[in-house]
LUMMARBA-712444 format. One record per residue (C-alpha): x, y, z; residue in three letters. Coordinates in pm, 1 decimal. Layout:
<rs>
R         px         py         pz   code
R          X          Y          Z    ALA
...
</rs>
This chain:
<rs>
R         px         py         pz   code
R    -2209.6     1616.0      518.5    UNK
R    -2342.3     1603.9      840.7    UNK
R    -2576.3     1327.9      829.6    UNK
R    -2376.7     1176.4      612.4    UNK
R    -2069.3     1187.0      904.1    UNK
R    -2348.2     1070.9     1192.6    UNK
R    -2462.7      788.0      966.5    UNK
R    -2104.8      675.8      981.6    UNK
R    -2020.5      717.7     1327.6    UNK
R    -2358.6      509.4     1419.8    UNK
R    -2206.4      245.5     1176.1    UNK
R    -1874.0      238.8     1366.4    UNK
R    -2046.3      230.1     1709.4    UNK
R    -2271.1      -51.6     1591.9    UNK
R    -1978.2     -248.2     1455.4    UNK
R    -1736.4     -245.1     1765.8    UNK
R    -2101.4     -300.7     1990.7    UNK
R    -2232.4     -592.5     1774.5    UNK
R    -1877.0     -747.3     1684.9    UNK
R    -1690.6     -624.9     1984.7    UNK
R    -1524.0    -1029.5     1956.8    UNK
R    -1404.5     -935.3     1586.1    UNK
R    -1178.0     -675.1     1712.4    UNK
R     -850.8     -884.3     1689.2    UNK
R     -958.0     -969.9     1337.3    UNK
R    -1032.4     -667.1     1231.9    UNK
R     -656.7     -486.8     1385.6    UNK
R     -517.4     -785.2     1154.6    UNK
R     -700.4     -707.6      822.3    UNK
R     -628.7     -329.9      871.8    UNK
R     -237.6     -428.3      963.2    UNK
R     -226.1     -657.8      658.9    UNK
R     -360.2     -388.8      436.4    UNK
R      -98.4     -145.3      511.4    UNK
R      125.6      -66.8      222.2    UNK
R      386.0     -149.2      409.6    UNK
R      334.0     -514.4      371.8    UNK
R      318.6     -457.2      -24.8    UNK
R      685.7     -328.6        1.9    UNK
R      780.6     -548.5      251.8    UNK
R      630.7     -890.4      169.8    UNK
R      400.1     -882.9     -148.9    UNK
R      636.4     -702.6     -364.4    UNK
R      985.8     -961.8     -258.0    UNK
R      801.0    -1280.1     -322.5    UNK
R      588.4    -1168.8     -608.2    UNK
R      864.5    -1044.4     -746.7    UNK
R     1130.6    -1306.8     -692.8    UNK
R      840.5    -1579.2     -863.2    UNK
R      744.7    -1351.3    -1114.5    UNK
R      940.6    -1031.0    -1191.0    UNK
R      667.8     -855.6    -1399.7    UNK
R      453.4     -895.8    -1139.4    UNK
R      631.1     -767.3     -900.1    UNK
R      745.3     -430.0    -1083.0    UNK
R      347.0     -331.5    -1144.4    UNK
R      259.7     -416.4     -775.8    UNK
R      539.1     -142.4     -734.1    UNK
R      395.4       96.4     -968.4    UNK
R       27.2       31.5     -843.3    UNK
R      119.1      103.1     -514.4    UNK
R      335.3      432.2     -537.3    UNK
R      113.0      557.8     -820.1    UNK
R     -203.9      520.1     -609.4    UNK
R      -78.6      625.9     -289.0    UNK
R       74.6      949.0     -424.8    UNK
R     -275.4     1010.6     -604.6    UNK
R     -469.5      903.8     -267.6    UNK
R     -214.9     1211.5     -106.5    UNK
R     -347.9     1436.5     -361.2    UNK
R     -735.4     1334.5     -336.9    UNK
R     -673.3     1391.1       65.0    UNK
R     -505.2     1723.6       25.7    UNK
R     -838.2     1806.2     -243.3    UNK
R    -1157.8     1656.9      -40.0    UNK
R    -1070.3     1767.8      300.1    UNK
R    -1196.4     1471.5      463.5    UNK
R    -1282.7     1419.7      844.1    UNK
R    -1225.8     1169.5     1055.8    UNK
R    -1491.8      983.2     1303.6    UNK
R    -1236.9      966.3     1538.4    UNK
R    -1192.8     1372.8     1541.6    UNK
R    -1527.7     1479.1     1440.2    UNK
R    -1714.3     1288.0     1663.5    UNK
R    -1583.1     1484.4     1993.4    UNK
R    -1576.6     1858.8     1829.0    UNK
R    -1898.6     1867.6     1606.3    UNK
R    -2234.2     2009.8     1672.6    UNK
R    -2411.7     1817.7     1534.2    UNK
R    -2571.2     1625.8     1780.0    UNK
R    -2659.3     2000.8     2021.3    UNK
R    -2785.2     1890.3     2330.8    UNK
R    -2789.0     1560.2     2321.0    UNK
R    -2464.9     1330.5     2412.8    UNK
R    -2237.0     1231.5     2120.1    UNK
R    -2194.2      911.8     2055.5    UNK
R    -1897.1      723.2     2237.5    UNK
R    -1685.7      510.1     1987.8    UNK
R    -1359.8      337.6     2084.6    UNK
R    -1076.8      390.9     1934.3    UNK
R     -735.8      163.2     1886.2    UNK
R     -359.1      191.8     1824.9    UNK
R     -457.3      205.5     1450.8    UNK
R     -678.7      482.6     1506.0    UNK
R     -533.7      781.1     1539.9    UNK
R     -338.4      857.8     1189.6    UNK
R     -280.9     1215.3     1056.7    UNK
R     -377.1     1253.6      725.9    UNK
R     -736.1     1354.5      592.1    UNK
R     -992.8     1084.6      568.0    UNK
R    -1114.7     1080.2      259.1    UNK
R    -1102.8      849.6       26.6    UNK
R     -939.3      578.6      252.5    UNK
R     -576.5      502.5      175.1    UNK
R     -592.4      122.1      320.7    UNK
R     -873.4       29.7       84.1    UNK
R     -754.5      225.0     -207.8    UNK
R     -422.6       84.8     -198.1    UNK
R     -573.4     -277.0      -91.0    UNK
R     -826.9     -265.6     -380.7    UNK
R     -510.7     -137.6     -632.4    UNK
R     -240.0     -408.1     -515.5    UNK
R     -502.8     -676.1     -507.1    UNK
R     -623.5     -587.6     -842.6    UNK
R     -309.4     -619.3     -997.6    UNK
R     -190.5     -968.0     -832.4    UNK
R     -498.8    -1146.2     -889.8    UNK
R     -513.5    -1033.0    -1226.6    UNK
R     -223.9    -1127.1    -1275.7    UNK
R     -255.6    -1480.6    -1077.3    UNK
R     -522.3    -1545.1    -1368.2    UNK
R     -339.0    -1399.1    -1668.0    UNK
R      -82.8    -1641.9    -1562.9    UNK
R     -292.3    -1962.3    -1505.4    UNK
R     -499.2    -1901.4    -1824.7    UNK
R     -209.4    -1874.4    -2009.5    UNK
R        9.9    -2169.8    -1880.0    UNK
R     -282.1    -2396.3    -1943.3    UNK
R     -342.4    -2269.2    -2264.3    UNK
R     -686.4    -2150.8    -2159.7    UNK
R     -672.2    -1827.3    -2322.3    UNK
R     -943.1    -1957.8    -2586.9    UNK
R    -1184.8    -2222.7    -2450.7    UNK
R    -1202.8    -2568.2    -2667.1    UNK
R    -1464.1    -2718.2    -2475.4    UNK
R    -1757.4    -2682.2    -2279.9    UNK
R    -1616.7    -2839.7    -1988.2    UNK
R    -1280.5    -2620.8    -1959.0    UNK
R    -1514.4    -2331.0    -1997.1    UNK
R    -1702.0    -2365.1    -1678.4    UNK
R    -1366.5    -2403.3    -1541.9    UNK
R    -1235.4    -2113.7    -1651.3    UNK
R    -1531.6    -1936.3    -1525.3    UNK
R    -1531.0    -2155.7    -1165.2    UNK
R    -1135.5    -2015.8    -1140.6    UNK
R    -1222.7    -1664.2    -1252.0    UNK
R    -1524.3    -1643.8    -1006.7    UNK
R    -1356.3    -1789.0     -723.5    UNK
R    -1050.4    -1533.0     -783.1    UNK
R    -1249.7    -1207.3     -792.6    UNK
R    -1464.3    -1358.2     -506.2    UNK
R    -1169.4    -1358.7     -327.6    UNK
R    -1099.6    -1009.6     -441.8    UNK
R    -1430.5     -884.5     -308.4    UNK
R    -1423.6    -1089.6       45.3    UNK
R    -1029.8     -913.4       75.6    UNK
R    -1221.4     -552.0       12.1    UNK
R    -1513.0     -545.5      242.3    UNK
R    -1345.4     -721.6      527.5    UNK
R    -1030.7     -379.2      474.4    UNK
R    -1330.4     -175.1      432.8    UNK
R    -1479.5     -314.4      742.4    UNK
R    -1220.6     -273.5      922.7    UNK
R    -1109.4       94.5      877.1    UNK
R    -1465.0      161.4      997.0    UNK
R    -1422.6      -43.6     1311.7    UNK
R    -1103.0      152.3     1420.1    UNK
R    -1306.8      456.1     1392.1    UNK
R    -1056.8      569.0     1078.5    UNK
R    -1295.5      623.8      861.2    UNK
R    -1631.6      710.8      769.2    UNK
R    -1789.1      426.2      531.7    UNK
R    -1804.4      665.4      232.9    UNK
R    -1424.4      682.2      295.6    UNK
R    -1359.2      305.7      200.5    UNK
R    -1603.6      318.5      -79.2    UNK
R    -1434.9      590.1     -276.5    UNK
R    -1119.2      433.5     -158.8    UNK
R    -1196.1       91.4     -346.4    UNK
R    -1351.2      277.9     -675.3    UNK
R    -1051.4      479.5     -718.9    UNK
R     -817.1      235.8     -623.0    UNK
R     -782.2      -48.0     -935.1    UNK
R     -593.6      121.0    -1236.0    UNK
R     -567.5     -110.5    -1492.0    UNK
R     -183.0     -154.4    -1526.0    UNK
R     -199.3     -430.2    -1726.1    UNK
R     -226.1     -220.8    -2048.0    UNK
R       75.4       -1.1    -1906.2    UNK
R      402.2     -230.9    -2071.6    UNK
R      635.9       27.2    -2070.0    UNK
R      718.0        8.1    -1718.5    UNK
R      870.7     -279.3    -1734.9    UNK
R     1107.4     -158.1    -1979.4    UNK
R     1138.6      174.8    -1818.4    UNK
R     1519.4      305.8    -1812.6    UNK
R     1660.7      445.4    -1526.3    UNK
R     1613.3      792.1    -1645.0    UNK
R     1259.0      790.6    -1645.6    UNK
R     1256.4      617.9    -1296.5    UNK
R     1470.7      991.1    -1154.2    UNK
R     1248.2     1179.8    -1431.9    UNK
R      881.6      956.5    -1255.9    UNK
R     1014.5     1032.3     -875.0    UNK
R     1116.9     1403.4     -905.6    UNK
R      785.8     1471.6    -1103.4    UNK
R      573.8     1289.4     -829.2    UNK
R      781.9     1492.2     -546.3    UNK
R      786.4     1828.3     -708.1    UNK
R      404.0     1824.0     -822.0    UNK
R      321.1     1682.3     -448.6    UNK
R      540.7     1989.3     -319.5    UNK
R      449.5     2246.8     -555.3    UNK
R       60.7     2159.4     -543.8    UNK
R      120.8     2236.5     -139.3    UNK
R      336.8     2560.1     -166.6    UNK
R       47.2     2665.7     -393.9    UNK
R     -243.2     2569.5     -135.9    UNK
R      -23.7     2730.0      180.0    UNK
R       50.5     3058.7      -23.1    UNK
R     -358.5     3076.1      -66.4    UNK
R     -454.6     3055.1      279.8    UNK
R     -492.4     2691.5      310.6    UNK
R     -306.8     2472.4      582.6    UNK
R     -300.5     2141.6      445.0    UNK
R     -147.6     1988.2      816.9    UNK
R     -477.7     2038.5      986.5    UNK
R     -547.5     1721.1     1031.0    UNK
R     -207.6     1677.8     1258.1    UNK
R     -297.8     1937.5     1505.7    UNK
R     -687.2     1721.9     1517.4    UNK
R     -505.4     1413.3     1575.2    UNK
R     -333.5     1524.4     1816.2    UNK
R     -592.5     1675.2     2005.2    UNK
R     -847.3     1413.1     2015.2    UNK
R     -652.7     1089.0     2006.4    UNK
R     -696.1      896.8     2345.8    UNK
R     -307.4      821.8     2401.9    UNK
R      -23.8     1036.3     2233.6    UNK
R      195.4      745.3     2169.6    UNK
R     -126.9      659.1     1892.3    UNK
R        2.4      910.3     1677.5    UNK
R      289.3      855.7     1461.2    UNK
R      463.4     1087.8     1227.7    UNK
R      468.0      812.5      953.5    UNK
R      112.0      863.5      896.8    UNK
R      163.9     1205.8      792.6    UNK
R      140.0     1318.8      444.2    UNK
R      461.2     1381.8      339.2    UNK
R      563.6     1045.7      544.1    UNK
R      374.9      875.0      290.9    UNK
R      509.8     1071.3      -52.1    UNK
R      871.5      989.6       74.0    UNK
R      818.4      658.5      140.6    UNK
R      677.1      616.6     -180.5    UNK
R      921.4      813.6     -411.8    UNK
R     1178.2      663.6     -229.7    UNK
R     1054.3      302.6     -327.2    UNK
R     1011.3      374.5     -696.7    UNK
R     1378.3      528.6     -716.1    UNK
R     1536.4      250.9     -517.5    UNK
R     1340.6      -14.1     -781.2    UNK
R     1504.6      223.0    -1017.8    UNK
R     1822.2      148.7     -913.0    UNK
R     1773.5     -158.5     -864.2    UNK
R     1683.2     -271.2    -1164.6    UNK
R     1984.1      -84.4    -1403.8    UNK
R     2221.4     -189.8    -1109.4    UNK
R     2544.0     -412.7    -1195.9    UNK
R     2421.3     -669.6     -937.0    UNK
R     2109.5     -667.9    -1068.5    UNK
R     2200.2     -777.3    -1461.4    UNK
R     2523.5    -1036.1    -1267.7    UNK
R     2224.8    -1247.7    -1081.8    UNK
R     1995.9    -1268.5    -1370.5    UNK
R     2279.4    -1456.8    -1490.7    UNK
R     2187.9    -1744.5    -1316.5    UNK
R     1861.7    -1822.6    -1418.3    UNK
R     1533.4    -1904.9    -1294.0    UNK
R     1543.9    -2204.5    -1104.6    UNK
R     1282.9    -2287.1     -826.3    UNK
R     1579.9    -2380.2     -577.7    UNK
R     1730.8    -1995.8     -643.2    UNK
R     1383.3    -1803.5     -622.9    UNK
R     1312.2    -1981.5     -326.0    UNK
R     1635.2    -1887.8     -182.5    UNK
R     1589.1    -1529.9     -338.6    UNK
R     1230.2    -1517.0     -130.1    UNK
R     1398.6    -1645.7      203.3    UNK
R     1686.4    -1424.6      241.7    UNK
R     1490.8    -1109.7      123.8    UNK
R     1199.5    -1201.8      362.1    UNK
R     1471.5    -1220.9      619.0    UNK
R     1665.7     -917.5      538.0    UNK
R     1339.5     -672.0      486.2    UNK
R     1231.5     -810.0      816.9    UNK
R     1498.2     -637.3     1003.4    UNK
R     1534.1     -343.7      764.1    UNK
R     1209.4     -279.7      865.5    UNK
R     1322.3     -327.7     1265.3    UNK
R     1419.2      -12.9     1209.1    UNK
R     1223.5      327.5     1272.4    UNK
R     1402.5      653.4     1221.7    UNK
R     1417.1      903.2     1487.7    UNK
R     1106.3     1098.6     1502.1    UNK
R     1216.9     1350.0     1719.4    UNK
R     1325.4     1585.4     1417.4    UNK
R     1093.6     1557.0     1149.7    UNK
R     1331.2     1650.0      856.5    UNK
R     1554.5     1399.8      950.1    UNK
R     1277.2     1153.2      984.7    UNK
R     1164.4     1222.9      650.9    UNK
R     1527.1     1143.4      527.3    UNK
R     1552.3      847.3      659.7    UNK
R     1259.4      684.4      551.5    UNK
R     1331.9      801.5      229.6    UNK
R     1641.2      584.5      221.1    UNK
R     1500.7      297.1      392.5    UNK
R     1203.5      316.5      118.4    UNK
R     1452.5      305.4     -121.6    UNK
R     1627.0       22.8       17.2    UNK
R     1392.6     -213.3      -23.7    UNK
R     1352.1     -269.7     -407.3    UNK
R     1670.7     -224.9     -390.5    UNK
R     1813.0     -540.2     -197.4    UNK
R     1531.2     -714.5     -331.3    UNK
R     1619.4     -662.9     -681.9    UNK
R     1992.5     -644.0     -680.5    UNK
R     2144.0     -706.7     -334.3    UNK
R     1995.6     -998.8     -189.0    UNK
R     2008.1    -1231.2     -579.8    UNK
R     2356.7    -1157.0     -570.6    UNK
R     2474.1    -1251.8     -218.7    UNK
R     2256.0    -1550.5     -275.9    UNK
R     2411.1    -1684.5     -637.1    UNK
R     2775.2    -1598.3     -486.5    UNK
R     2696.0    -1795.3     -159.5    UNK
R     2571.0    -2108.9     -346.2    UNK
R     2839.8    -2080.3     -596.2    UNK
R     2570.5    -2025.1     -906.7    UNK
R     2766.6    -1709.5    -1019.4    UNK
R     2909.8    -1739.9    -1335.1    UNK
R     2659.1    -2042.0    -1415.8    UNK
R     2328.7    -2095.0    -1468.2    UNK
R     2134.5    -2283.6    -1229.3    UNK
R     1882.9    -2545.5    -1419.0    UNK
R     1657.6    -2652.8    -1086.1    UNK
</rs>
């Protein structure tokens, strides 16, 4: 693995050498492909326009994260930014020097990469969707013509195009960073799309299964690392690395952690959970579906999750930390779902009535 590692660090050095003037573009795509932004901005508005859509972006997300945490904890898988300054490979010759960035320095294994896996996944699903939904409002499930077929084929190429220009620039830009090696990103986009189109009972899922989906995730997560600790194998290596060879301290942040990321993500799939089998939930879909109310719906959740997300839980003790996020995690399908329709139909006086525009 090796050669395969130097191959990738010489990729990364050429990048930020050759592009150096890309950087800024490259922070944003690997900012924008944060899951974060799923749960914070994708899910709300996709959700709000189109519920089904918005409950599989949820699923896709959590589902592929929590496997990505498994595939981590399985592969062992370095870092450039790490195994550049300790390996020996390169003997007596000088290593080469890569920079590294505020996005660098995260604590979980590298391999396969969790920004393209969950980009590729959450992509996937919402321009599959996109075209499920434009084929089928036009009535272009079945072509009648020559003409609408090249159509057809002009929107699905230029959707998927799309698809692939969204992948390599995320996969381009982990390796800028120095986050990961390119093999990283390519496993991370291969694994990544799960066809959850075929999946309908999610959206009918009852709120036991939601408690019955989290605990499983958390306690096979949990159990799957008491097992690999009581053999010998100390599956936080990669936090003691981090720290060690990140340029600044402040670059490393306990969300980036492992267990950071299976919190946040049971957490989100427990609040939708709620959300969806809550009182305020079934009250706002009362309403209707009215552009004027989703719009409003989008807004105030846009505006809401904004400062939710203002907020970072003390990292100072970790247990607490981990805590915390879970609730904020679970917050946010939460208000989106329930919360946020509610206030909005009682403020513009559409409780009680449905709202035709």
């Amino acid at each position: 693995m090796d050669t395969v590692h130097a191959y990738g660090v010489s990729t990364t050095r050429y990048l930020q050498t050759h592009y150096r003037d890309t950087q800024s573009w490259f922070l944003f795509v690997s900012m924008v492909a944060d899951l974060r932004n799923t749960f914070f901005v994708f899910f709300p508005v996709c959700f709000h326009l189109r519920e089904a859509v918005g409950i599989k972006l949820v699923w896709v997300a959590v589902v592929g994260d929590w496997l990505n945490l498994i595939f981590k904890w399985i592969l062992f898988g370095e870092r450039p930014y790490w195994w550049v300054q300790e390996t020996p490979y390169y003997g007596n010759s000088s290593a080469p020097q890569i920079g590294q960035f505020h996005m660098t320095c995260e604590t979980s294994p590298g391999s396969p990469s969790g920004h393209a896996m969950s980009a590729a996944g959450v992509y996937y699903a919402m321009i599959s969707s996109l075209l499920a939904i434009l084929l089928k409002e036009h009535g272009l499930t079945v072509c009648p013509s020559l003409r609408v077929c090249v159509c057809v084929r002009c929107v699905r190429g230029t959707l998927w195009a799309v698809f692939w220009c969204v992948q390599v620039c995320v996969c381009l830009s982990r390796v800028f960073i120095a986050a990961h090696f390119p093999h990283q990103v390519v496993a991370g986009v291969v694994t990544g799309v799960f066809p959850f189109d075929r999946v309908q009972w999610i959206y009918r899922a009852s709120l036991r299964r939601y408690v019955y989906t989290t605990l499983s995730l958390l306690s096979f997560a949990v159990g799957f690392y008491l097992v690999l600790r009581g053999l010998g194998v100390n599956l936080l290596w990669t936090l003691d690395k981090a720290q060690r060879w990140c340029q600044w301290p402040q670059w490393v942040h306990i969300d980036t952690t492992p267990f950071a990321s299976l919190l946040r993500n049971t957490g989100t799939l427990l609040g939708l959970g709620l959300g969806l089998h809550s009182p305020l939930y079934a009250e706002a879909r009362r309403v209707g579906g009215g552009a004027t109310y989703r719009l409003a719906c989008v807004g105030a959740t846009l505006l809401l999750l904004h400062l939710l997300d203002s907020f970072r839980p003390p990292a100072h003790t970790r247990a607490l930390f981990y805590l915390l996020s879970f609730c904020k995690s679970a917050t946010v399908p939460l208000a989106t779902v329930g919360i946020v329709p509610y206030c909005v139909a009682e403020a513009a006086g559409w409780n009680g009535k449905k709202h035709q525009f």
